[in-house]
C-alpha positions as CSV (number, residue, x, y, z in Angstrom):
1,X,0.0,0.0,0.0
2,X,1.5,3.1,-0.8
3,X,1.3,6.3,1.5
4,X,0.4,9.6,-0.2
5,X,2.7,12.2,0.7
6,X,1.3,14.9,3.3
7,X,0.3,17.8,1.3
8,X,2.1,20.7,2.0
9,X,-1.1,22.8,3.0
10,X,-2.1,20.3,5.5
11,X,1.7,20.1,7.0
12,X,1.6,23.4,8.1
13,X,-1.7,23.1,10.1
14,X,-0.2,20.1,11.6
15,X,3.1,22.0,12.5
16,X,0.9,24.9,13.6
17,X,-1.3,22.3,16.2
18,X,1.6,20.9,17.4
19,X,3.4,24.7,18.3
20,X,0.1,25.8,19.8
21,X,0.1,23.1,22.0
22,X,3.5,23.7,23.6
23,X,2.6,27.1,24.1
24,X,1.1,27.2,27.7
25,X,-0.3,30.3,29.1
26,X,2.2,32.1,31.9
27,X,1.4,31.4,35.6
28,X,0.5,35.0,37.4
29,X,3.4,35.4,39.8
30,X,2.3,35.7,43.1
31,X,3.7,37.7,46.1
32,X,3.3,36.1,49.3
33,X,3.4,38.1,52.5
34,X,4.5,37.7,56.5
35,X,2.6,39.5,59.3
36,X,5.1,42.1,60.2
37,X,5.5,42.3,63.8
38,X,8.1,44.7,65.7
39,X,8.4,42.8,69.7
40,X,6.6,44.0,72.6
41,X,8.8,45.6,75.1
42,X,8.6,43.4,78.2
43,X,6.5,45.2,81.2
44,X,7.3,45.1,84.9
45,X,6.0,42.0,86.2
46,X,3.4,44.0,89.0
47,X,0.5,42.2,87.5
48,X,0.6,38.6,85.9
49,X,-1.8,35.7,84.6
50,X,-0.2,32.9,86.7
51,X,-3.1,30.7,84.8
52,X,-2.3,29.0,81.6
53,X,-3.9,30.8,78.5
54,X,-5.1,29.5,75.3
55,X,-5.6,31.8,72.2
56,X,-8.4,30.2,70.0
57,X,-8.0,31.1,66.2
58,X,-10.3,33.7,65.8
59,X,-13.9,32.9,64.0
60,X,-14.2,34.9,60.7
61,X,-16.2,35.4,57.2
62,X,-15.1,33.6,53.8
63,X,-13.3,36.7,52.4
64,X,-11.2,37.4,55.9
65,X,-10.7,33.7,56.5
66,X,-8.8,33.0,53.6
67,X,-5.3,34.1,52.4
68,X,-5.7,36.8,50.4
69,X,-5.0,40.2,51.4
70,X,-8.5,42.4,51.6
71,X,-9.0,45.9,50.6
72,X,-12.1,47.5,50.4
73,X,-11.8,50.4,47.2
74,X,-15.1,52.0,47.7
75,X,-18.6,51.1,49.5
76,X,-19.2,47.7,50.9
77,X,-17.4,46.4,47.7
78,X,-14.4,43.6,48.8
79,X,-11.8,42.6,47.1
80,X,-7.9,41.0,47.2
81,X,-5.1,42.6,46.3
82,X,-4.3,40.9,43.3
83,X,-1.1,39.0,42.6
84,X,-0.4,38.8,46.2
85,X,-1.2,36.9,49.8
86,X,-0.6,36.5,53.4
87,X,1.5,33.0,53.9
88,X,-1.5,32.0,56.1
89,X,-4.9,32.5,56.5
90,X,-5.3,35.9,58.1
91,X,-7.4,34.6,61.4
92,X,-4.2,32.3,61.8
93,X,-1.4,35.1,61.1
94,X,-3.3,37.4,64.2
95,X,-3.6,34.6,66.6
96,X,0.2,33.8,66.0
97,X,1.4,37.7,66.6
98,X,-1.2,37.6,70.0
99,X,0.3,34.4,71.2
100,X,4.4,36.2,70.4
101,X,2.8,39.1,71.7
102,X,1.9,37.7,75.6
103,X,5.3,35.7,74.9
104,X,7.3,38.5,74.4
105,X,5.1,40.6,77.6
106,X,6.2,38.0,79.9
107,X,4.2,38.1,82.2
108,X,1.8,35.2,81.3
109,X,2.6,31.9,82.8
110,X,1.9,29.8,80.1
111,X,0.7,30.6,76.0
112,X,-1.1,28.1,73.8
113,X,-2.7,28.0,70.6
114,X,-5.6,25.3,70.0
115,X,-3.8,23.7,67.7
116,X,-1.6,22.3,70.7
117,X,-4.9,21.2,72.6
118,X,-2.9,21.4,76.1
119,X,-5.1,21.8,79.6
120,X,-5.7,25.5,80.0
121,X,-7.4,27.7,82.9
122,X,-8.6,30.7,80.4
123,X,-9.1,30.7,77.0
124,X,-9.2,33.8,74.7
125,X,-12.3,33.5,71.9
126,X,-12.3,36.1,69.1
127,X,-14.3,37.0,65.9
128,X,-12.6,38.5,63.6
129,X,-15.0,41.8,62.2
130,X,-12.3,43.5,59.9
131,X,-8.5,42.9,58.8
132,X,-8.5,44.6,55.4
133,X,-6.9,48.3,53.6
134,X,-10.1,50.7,52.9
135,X,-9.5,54.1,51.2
136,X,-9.9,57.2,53.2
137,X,-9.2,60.9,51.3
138,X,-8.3,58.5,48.2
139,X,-5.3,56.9,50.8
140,X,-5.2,53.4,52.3
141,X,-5.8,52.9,55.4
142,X,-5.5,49.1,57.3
143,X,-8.7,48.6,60.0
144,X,-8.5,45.8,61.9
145,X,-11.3,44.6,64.5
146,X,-11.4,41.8,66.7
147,X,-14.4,40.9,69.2
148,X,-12.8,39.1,72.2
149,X,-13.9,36.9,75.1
150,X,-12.6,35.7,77.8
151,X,-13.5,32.5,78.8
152,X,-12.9,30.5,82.3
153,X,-12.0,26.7,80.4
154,X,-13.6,24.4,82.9
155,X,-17.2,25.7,82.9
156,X,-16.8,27.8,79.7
157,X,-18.2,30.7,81.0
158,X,-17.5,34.2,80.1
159,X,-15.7,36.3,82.4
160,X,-15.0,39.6,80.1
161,X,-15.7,40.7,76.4
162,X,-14.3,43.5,74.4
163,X,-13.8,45.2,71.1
164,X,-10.9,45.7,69.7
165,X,-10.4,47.8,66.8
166,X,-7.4,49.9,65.3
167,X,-6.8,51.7,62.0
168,X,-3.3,52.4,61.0
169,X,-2.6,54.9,57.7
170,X,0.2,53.4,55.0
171,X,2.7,55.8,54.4
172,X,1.6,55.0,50.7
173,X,-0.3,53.8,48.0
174,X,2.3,50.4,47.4
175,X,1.2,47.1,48.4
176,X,4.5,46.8,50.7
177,X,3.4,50.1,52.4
178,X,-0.1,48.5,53.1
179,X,1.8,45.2,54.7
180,X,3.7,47.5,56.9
181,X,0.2,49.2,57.8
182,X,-1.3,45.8,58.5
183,X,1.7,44.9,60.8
184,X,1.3,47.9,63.3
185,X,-2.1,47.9,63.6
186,X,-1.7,44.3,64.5
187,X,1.3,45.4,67.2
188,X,-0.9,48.0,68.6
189,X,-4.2,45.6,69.1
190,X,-1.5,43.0,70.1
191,X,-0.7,45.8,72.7
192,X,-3.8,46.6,73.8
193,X,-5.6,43.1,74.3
194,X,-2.3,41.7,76.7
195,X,-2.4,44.5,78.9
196,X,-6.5,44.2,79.1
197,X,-5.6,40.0,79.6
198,X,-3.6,41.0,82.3
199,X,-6.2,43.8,83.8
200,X,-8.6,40.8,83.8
201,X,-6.6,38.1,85.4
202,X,-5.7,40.6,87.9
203,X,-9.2,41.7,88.4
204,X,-10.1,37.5,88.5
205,X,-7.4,36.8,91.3
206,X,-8.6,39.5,93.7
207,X,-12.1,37.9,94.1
């Protein structure tokens, strides 16, 4: 049987399928991003938590749960940042700089996340209401909001509750300016909830 020779139109569509299909489409690079955290100065030790505390990974939404870094250009409108993320989910990235925050305070007796499931006294419960960059004046500005309980581990009841919410302006309009934002607003509420931990153990212990 003899072959017919491959006409010369059809040769070039088959050269020009076969170069198509080594052409694959360019992967987007992405940027992936650390929590920036500068460490807490140590306080005198005049009030501690001389109870073991666990920090729960905070409860949040679909869009703040995941690992992309939120902004919120205009209205209730959300978005990511595109071409970049945290290296973490962002609940997980703030309970990790809380935890190194009472760490680096000192004057808890004992930090835990729930991922270690160790016996603990208190527990600290959060919901996560904001962690994103929202425009203000046409500049970015980081908010971030975290509802917090205290809870006594045994009988799970609730010994104190608070808001916590901070806003922190970027010195710019560049996605590594809005990271550095994100970062000291989280050392500021990092501030802010050990010393009220501590204002609550102490208030706890003097019953």
């Amino acid at each position: 049987m003899n072959r017919q020779p491959l006409r010369p139109l059809a040769l070039l569509l088959l050269l020009g399928n076969l170069t198509a299909c080594s052409v694959l489409p360019e992967a987007e690079q992405i940027h992936v991003y650390r929590l920036p955290g500068s460490p807490l100065q140590a306080q005198a030790a005049t009030a501690r938590l001389d109870q073991a505390l666990c920090i729960a990974t905070p409860k949040a939404d679909r869009m703040l749960g995941s690992a992309r870094i939120a902004v919120v250009p205009e209205g209730n409108r959300i978005s990511g940042y595109q071409g970049a993320r945290w290296s973490d989910d962002a609940p997980t990235l703030l309970r990790d700089r809380l935890i190194e925050a009472f760490r680096e305070d000192g004057r808890t007796a004992s930090v835990s996340s729930d991922d270690n499931h160790l016996h603990t006294d208190l527990e600290l419960l959060g919901d996560l209401r904001a962690f994103h960059a929202e425009y203000v004046g046409g500049k970015p500005q980081v908010r971030v909001s975290l509802d917090v309980s205290l809870v006594h581990s045994a009988s799970q009841r609730v010994l104190a509750s608070r808001r916590f919410e901070v806003r922190q302006s970027a010195g710019d309009e560049r996605l590594d300016s809005v990271v550095a934002a994100f970062g000291a607003a989280g050392d500021q509420l990092s501030r802010q909830l050990v010393d009220w931990t501590l204002a609550q153990g102490g208030r706890l212990a003097g019953r």
